[in-house]
N, C-alpha and C positions, 0 to 999 in steps of 0.2 A: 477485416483489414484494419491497422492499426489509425488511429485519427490522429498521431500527432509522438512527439520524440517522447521517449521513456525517462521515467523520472529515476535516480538512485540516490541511496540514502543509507548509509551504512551506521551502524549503532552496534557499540561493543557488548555482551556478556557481561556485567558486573554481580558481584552476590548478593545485591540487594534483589536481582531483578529474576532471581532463582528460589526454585523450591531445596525441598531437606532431599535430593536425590541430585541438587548441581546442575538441573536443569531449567533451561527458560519458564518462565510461567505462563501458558497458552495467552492469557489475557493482556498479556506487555506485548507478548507477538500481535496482538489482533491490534493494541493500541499503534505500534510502530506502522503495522500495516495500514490501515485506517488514515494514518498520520501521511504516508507516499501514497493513498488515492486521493488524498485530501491535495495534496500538489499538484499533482499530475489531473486532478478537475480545474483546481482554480489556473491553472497554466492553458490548458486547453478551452473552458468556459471563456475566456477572457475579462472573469470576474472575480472579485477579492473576496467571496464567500462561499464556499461549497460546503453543504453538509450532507453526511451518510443518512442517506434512506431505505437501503436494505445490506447485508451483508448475505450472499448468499456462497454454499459449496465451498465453505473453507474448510480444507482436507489435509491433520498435520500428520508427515508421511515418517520424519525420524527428530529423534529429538535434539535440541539446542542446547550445547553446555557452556557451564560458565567460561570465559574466557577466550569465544571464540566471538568469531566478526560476525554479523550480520546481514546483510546486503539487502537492500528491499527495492525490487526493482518494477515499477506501475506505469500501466502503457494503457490508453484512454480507446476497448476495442470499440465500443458503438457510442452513438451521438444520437438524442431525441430531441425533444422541443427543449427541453430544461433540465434531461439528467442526461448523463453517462452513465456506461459500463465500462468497468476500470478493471482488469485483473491487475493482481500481487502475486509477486513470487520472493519467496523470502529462500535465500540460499546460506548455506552455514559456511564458514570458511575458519581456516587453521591458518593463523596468521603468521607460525613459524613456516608451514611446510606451503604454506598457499592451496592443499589441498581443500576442496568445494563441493558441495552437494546442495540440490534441491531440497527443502525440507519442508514448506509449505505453499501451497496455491490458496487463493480466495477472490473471490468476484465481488467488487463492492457497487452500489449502484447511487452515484451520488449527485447532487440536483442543485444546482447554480440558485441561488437570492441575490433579490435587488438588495439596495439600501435599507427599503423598511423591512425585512423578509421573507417578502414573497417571492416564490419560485419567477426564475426571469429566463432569457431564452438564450439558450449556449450562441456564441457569435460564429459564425459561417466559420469552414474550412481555409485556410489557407491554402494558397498550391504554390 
């Protein structure tokens, strides 16, 4: 069950951000993704610092070319003493035709710090 509203964050295809075949660089995907669990912890932690502690089952299903949109959509599914499980869905989109597909999932596992950096304890649910 979800722990809290989904974070979106859309980021355009530029050609810097592509290889010599026009497509995304797996590693800018995993950064933008990284980048929406990293919101979507510090939104739901209730704390101004969350870092990645594991990246797990990130599975890219078709490829991302230059020029199309983005979407990175991360929803906070479990809650621990100090980390979350956050999936990302990164969907590609044709921003003449608006046509959209799924194009990568990933499970990032990321863990709330205090001020000095030690892990600190995600703040209760809201209802």
């Amino acid at each position: 069950m979800p722990e809290g509203p989904e974070t979106r964050i859309c980021e355009f295809v530029y050609p810097p951000d592509t290889n010599h075949m026009g497509t995304l660089y797996g590693g800018t995907l995993m950064a933008w993704m990284d980048k929406a669990a990293g919101v979507a912890g510090i939104r739901r932690a209730g704390s101004t610092t969350v870092v990645t502690a594991a990246v797990d089952g990130l599975t890219f299903r078709v490829p991302i070319r230059q020029g199309e949109l983005v979407e990175l959509v991360a929803q906070v599914e479990s809650v621990g003493r100090t980390s979350m499980s956050v999936r990302v869905e990164a969907h590609r989109e044709d921003p003449v035709t608006e046509k959209r597909e799924l194009c990568t999932v990933g499970h990032f596992t990321m863990v709330a710090l205090d001020a000095e950096g030690r892990p600190t304890a995600v703040r209760p649910a809201t209802v």
